[in-house]
C-alpha positions in Angstrom: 0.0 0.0 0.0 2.7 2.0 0.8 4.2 2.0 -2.6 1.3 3.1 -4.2 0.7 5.7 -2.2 4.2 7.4 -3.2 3.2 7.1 -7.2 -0.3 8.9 -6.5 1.5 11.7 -4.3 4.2 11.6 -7.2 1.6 12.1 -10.0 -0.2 14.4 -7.8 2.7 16.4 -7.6 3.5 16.7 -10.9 0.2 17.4 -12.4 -0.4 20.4 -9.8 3.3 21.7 -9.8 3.4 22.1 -13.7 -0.2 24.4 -13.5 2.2 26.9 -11.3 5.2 27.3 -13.8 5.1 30.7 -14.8 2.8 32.2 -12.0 3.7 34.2 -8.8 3.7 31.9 -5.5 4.2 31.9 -2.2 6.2 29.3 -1.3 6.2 27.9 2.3 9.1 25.5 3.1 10.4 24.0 6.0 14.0 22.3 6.6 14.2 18.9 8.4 15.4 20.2 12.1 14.2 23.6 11.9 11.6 24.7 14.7 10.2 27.6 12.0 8.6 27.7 8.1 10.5 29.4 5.3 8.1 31.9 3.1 9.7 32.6 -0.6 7.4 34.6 -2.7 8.0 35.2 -6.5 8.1 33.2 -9.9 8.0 29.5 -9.9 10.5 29.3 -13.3 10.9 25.6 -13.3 10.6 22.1 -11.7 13.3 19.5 -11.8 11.4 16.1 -10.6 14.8 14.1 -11.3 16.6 16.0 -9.0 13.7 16.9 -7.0 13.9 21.1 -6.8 12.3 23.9 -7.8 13.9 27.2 -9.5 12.2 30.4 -8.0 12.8 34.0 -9.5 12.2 36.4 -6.4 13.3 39.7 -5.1 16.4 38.4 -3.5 17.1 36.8 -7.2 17.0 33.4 -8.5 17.2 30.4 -6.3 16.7 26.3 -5.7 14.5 24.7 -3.1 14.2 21.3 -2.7 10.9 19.8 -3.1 10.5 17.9 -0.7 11.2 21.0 1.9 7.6 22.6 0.4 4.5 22.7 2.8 2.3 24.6 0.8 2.8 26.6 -2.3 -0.2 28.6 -3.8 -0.7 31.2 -6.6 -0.3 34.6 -5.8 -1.5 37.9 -7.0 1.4 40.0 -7.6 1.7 43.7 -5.2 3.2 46.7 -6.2 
């Protein structure tokens, strides 16, 4: 059961991570160890399933997080 539960998160993932390529996000991520959440707001530029990160254009430039650090990510209406 275990394994199939893994290729349904897996296709999950995939499906829903592709519809926010190209789209502002907030990004919520939290390291293994760390007592608080990581927020990373800006444009979701690509995913990389094989080696399992994401490339993020934000204000502080462009930048790698892994996916398996994400939480929550959801589209986001760009302020001025």
């Amino acid at each position: 059961m275990g394994a199939l539960k893994g290729k349904v998160v897996k296709k999950m993932e995939k499906k829903y991570m592709e519809r926010l390529v190209g789209k502002y996000c907030k990004i919520v991520t939290k390291e293994p160890g760390e007592d608080r959440a990581n927020v990373v707001v800006g444009v979701l530029e690509d995913v990389d399933y094989k080696d399992g990160f994401i490339l993020v254009d934000s204000e502080q430039g462009l930048g790698c997080l892994r996916i398996d650090t994400i939480i929550a990510i959801k589209p986001k209406t760009k302020e001025k």
